[in-house]
mmJSON file of the N, C-alpha and C atoms, coordinates in Angstrom:
{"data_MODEL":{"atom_site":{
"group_PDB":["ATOM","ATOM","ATOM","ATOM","ATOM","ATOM","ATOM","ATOM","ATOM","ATOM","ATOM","ATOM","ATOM","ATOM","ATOM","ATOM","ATOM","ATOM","ATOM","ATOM","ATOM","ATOM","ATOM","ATOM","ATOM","ATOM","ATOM","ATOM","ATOM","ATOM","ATOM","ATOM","ATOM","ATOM","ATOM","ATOM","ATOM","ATOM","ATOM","ATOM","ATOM","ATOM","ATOM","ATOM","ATOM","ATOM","ATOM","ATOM","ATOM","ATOM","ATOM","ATOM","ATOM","ATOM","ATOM","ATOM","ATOM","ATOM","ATOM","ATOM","ATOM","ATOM","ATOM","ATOM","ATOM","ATOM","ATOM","ATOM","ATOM","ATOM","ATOM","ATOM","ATOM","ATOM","ATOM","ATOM","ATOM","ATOM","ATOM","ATOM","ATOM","ATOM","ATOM","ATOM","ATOM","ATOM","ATOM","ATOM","ATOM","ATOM","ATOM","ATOM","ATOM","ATOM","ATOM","ATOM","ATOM","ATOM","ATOM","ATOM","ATOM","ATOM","ATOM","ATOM","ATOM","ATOM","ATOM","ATOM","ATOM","ATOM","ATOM","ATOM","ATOM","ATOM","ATOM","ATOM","ATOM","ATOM","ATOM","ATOM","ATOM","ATOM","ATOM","ATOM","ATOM","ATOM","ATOM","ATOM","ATOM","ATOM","ATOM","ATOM","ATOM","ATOM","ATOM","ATOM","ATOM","ATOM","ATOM","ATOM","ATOM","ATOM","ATOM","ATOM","ATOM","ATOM","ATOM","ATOM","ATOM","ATOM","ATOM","ATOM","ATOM","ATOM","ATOM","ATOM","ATOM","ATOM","ATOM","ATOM","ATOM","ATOM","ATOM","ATOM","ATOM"],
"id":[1,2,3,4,5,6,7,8,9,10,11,12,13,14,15,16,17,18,19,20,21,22,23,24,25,26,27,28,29,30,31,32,33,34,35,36,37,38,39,40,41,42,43,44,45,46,47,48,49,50,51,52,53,54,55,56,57,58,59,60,61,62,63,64,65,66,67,68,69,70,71,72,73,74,75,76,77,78,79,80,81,82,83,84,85,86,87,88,89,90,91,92,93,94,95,96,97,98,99,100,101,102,103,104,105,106,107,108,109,110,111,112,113,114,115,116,117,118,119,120,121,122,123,124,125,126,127,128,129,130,131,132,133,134,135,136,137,138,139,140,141,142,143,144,145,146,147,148,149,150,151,152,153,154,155,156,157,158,159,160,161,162,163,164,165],
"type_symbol":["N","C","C","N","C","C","N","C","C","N","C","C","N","C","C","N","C","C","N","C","C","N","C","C","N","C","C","N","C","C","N","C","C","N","C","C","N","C","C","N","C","C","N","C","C","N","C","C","N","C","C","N","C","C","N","C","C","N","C","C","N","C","C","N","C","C","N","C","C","N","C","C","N","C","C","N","C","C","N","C","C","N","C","C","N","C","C","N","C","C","N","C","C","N","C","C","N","C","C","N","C","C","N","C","C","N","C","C","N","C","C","N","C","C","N","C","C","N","C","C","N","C","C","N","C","C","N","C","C","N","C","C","N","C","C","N","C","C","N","C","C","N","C","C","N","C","C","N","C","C","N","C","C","N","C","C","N","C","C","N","C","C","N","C","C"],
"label_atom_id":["N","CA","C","N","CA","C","N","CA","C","N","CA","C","N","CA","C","N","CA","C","N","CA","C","N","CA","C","N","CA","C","N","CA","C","N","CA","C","N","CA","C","N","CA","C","N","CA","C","N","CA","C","N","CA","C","N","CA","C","N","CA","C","N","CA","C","N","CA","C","N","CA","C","N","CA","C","N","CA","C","N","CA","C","N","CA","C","N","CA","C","N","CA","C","N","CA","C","N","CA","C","N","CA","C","N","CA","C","N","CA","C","N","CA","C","N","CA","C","N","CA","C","N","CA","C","N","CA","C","N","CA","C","N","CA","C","N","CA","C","N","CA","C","N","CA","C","N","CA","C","N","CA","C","N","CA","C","N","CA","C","N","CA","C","N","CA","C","N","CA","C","N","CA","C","N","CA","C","N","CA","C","N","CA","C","N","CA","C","N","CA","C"],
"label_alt_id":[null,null,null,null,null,null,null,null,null,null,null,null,null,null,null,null,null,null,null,null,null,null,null,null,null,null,null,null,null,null,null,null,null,null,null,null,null,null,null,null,null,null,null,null,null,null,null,null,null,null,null,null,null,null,null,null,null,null,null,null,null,null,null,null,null,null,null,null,null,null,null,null,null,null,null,null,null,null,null,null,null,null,null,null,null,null,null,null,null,null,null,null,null,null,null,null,null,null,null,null,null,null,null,null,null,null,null,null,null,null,null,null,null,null,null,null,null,null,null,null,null,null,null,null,null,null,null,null,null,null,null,null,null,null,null,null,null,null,null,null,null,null,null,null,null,null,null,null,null,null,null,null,null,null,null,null,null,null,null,null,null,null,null,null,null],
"label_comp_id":["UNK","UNK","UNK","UNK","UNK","UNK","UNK","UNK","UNK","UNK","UNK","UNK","UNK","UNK","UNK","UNK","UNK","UNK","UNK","UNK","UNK","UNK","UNK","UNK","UNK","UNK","UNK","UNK","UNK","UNK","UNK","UNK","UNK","UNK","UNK","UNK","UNK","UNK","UNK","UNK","UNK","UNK","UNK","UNK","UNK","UNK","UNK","UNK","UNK","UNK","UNK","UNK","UNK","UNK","UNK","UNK","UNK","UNK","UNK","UNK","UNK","UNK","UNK","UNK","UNK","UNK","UNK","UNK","UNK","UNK","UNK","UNK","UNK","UNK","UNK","UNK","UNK","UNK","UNK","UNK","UNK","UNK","UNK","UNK","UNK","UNK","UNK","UNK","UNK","UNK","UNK","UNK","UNK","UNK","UNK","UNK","UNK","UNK","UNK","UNK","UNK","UNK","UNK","UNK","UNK","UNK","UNK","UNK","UNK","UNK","UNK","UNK","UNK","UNK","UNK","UNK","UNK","UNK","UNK","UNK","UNK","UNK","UNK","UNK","UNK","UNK","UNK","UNK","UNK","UNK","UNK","UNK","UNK","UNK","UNK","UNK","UNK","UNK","UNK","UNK","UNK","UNK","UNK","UNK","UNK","UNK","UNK","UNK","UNK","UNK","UNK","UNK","UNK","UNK","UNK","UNK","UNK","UNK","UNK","UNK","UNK","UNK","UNK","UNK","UNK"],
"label_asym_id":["A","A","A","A","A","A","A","A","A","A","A","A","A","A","A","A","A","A","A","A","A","A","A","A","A","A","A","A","A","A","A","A","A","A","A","A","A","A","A","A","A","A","A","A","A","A","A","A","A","A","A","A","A","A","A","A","A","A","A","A","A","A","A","A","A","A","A","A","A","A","A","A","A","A","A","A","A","A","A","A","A","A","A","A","A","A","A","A","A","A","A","A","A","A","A","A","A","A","A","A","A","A","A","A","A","A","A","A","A","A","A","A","A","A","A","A","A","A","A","A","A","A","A","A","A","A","A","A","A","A","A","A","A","A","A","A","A","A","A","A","A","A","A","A","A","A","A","A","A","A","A","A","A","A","A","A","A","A","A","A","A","A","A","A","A"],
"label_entity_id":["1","1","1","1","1","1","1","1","1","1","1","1","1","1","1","1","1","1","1","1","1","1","1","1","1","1","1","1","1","1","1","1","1","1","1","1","1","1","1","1","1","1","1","1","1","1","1","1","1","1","1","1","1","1","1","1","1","1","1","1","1","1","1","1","1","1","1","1","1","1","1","1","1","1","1","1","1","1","1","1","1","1","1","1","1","1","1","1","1","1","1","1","1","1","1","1","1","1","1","1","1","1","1","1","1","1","1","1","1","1","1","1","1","1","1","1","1","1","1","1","1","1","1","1","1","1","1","1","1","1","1","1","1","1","1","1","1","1","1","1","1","1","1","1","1","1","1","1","1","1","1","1","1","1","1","1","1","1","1","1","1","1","1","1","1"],
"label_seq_id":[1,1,1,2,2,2,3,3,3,4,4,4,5,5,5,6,6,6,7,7,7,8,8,8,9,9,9,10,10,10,11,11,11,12,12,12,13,13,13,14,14,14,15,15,15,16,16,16,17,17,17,18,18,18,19,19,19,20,20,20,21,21,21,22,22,22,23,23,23,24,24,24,25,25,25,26,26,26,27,27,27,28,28,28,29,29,29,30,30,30,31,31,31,32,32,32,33,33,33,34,34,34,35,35,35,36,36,36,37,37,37,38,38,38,39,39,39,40,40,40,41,41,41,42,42,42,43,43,43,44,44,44,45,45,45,46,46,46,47,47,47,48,48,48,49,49,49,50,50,50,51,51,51,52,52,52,53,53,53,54,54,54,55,55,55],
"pdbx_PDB_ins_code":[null,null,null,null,null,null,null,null,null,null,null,null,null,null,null,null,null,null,null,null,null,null,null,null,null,null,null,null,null,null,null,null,null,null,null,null,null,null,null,null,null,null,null,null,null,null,null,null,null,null,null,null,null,null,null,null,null,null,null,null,null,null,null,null,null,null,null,null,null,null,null,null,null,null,null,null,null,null,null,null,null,null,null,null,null,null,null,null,null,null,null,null,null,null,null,null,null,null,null,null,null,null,null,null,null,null,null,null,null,null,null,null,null,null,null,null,null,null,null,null,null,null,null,null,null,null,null,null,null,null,null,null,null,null,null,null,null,null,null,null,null,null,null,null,null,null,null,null,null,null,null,null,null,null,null,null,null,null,null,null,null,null,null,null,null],
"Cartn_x":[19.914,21.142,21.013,21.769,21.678,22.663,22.589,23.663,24.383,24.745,25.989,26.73,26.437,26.843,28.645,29.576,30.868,30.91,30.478,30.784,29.942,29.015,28.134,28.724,29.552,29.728,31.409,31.936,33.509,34.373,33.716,33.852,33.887,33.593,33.598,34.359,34.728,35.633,36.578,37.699,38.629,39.732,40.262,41.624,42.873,43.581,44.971,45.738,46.358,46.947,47.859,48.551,49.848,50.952,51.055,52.288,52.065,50.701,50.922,51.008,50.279,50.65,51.756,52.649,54.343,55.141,54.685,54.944,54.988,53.611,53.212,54.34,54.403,55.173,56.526,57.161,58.285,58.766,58.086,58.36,58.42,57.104,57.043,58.333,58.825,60.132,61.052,61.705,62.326,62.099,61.682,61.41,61.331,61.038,61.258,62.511,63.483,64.979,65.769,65.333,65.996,65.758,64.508,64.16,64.899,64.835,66.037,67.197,67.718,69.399,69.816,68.464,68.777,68.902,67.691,67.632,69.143,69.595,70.693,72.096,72.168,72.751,72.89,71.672,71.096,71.432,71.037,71.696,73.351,73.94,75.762,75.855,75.54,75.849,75.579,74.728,74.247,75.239,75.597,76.216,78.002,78.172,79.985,79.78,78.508,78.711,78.252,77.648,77.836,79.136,80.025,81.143,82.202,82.237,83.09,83.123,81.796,81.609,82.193,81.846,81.953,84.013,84.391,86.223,86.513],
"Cartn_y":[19.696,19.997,19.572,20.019,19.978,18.974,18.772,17.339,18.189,19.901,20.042,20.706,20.385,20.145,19.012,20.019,19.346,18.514,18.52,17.623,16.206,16.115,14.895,14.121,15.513,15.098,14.652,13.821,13.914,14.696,14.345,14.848,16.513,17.12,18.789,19.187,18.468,18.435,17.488,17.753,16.514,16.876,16.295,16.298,15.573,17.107,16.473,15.459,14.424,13.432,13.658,13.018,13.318,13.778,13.345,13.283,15.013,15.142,16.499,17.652,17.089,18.144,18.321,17.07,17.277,17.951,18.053,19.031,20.146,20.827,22.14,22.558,21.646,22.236,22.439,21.29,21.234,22.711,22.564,24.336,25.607,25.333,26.457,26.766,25.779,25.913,26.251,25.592,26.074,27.69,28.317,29.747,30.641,30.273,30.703,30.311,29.113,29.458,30.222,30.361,31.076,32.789,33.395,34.861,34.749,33.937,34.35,34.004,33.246,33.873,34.63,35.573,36.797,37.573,37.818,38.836,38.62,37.464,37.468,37.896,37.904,38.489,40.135,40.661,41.71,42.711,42.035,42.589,42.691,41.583,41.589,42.576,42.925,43.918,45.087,45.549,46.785,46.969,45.765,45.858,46.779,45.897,46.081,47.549,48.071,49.271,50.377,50.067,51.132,50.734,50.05,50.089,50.941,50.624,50.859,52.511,53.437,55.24,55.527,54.554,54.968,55.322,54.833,54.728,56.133],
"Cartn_z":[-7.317,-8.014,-9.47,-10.006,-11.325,-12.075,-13.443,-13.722,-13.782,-14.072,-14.716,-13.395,-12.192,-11.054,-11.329,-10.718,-11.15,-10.256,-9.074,-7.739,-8.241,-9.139,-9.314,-10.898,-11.737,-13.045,-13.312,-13.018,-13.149,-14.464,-15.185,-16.606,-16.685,-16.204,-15.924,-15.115,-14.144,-12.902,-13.064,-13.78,-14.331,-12.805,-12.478,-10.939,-12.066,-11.832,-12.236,-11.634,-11.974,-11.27,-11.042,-9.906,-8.959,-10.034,-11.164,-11.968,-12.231,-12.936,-13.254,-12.163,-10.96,-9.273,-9.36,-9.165,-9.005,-10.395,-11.01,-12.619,-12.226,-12.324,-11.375,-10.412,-9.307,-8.543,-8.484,-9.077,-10.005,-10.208,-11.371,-12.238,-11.647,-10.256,-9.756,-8.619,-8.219,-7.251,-8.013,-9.42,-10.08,-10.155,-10.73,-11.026,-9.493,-8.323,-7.597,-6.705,-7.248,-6.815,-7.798,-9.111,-9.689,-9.418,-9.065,-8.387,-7.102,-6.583,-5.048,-5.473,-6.363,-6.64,-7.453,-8.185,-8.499,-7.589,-6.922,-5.523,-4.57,-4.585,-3.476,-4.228,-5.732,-6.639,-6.476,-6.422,-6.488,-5.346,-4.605,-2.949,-2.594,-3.172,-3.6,-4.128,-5.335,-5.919,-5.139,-5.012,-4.527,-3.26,-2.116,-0.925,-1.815,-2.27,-3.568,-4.097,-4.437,-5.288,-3.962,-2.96,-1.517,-1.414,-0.948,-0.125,-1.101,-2.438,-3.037,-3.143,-3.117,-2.83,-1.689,-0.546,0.591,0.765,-0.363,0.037,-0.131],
"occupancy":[1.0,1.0,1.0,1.0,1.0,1.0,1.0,1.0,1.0,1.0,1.0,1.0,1.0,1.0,1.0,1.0,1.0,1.0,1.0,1.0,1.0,1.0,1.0,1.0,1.0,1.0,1.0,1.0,1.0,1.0,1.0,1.0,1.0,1.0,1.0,1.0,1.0,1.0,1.0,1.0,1.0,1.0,1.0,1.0,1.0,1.0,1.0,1.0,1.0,1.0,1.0,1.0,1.0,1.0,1.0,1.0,1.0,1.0,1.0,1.0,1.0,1.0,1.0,1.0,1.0,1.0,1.0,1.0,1.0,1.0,1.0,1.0,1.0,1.0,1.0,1.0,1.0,1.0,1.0,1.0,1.0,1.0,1.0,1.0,1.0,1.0,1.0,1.0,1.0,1.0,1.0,1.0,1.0,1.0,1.0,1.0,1.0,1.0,1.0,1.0,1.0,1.0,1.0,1.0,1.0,1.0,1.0,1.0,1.0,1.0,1.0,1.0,1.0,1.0,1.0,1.0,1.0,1.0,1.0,1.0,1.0,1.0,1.0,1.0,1.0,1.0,1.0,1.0,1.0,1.0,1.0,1.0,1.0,1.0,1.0,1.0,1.0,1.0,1.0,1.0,1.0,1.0,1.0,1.0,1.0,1.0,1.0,1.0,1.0,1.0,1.0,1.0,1.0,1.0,1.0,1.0,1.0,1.0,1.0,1.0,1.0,1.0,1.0,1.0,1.0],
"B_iso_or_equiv":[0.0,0.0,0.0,0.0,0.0,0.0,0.0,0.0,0.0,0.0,0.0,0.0,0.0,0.0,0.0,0.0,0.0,0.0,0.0,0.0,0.0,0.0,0.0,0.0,0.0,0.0,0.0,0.0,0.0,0.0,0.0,0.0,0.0,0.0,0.0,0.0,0.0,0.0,0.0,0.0,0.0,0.0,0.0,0.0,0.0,0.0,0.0,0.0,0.0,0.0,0.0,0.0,0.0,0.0,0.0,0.0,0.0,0.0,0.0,0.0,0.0,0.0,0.0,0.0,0.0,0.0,0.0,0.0,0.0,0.0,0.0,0.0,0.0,0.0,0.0,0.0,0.0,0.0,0.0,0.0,0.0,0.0,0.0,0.0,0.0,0.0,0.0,0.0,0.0,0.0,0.0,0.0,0.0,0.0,0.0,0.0,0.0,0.0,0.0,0.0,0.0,0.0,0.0,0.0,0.0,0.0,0.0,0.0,0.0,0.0,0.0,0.0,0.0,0.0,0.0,0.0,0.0,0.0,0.0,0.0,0.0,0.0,0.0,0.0,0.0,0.0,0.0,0.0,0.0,0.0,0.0,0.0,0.0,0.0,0.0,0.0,0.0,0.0,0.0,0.0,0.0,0.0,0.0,0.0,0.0,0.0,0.0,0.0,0.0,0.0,0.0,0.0,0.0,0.0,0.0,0.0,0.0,0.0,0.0,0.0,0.0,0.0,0.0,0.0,0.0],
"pdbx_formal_charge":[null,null,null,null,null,null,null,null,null,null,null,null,null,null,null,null,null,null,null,null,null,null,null,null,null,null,null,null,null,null,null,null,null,null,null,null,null,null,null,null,null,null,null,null,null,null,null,null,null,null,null,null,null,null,null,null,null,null,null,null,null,null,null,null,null,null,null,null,null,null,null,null,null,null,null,null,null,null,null,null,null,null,null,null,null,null,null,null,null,null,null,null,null,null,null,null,null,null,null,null,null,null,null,null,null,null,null,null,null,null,null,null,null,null,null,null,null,null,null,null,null,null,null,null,null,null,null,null,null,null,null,null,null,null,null,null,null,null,null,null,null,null,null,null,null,null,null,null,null,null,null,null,null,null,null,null,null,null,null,null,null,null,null,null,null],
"auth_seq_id":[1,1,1,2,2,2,3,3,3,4,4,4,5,5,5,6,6,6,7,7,7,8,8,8,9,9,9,10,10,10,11,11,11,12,12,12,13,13,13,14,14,14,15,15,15,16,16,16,17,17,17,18,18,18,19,19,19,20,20,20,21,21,21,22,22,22,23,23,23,24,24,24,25,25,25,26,26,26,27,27,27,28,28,28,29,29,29,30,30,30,31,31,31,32,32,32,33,33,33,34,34,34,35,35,35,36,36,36,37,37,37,38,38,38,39,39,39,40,40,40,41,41,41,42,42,42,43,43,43,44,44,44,45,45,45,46,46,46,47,47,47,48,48,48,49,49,49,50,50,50,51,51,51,52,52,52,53,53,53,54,54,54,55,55,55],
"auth_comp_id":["UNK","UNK","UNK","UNK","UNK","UNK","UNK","UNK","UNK","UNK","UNK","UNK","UNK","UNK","UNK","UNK","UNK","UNK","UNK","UNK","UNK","UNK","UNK","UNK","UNK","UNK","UNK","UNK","UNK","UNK","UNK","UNK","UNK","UNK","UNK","UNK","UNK","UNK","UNK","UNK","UNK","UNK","UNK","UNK","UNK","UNK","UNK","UNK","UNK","UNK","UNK","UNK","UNK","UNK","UNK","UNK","UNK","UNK","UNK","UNK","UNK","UNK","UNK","UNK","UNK","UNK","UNK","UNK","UNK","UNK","UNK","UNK","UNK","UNK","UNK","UNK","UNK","UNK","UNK","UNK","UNK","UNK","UNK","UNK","UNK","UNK","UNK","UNK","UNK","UNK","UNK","UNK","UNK","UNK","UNK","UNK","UNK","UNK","UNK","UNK","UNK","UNK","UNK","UNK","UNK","UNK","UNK","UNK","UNK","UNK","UNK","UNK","UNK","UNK","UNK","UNK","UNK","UNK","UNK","UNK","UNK","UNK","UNK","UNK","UNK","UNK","UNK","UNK","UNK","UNK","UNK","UNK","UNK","UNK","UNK","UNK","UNK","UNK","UNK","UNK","UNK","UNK","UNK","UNK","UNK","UNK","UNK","UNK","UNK","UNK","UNK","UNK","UNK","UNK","UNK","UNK","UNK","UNK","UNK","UNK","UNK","UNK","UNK","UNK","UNK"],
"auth_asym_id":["A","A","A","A","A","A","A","A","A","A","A","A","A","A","A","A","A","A","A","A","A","A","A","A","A","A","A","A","A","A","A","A","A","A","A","A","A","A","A","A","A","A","A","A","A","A","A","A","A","A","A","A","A","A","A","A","A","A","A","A","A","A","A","A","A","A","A","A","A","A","A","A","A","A","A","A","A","A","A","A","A","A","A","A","A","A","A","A","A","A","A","A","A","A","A","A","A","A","A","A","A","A","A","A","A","A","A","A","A","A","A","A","A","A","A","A","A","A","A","A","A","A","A","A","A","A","A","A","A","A","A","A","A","A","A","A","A","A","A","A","A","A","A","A","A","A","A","A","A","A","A","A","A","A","A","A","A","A","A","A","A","A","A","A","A"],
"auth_atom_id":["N","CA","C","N","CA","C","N","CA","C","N","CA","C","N","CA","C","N","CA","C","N","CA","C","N","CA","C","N","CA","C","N","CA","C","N","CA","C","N","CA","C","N","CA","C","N","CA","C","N","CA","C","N","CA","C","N","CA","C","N","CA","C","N","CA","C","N","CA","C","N","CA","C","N","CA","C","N","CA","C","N","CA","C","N","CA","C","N","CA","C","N","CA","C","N","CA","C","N","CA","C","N","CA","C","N","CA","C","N","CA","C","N","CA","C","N","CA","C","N","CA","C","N","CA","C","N","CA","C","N","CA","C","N","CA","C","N","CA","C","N","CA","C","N","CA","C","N","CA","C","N","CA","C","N","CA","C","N","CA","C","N","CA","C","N","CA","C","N","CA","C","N","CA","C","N","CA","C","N","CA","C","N","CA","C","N","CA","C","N","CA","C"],
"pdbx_PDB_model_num":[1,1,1,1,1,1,1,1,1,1,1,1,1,1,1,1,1,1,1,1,1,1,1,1,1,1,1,1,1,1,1,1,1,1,1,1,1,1,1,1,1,1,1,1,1,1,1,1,1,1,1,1,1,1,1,1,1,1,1,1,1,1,1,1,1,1,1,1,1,1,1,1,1,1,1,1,1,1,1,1,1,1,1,1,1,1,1,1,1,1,1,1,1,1,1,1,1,1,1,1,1,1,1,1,1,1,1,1,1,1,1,1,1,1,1,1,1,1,1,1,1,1,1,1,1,1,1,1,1,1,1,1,1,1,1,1,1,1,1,1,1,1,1,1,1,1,1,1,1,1,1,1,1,1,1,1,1,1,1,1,1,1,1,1,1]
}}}
């Protein structure tokens, strides 16, 4: 193997630490509760604007 082997070199292979994992994931739940209370927005509407033709 070689030195520039990441598994032997830490320095090339840096591991984000817990703080920045929970960052990451943080953000990423955010943005995906905000796309499902559009979508459930989205679906209201659409349900309100069928019922309302159907009169």
């Amino acid at each position: 193997m070689s030195a520039e082997d990441p598994k032997l070199d830490p320095q090339l292979d840096p591991k984000p630490d817990d703080a920045e994992i929970r960052r990451r994931q943080k953000g990423r739940a955010i943005v995906m509760g905000v796309l499902l209370g559009l979508f459930v927005i989205l679906v209201y509407a659409i349900t309100i604007a069928k019922m309302s033709v159907n009169r």
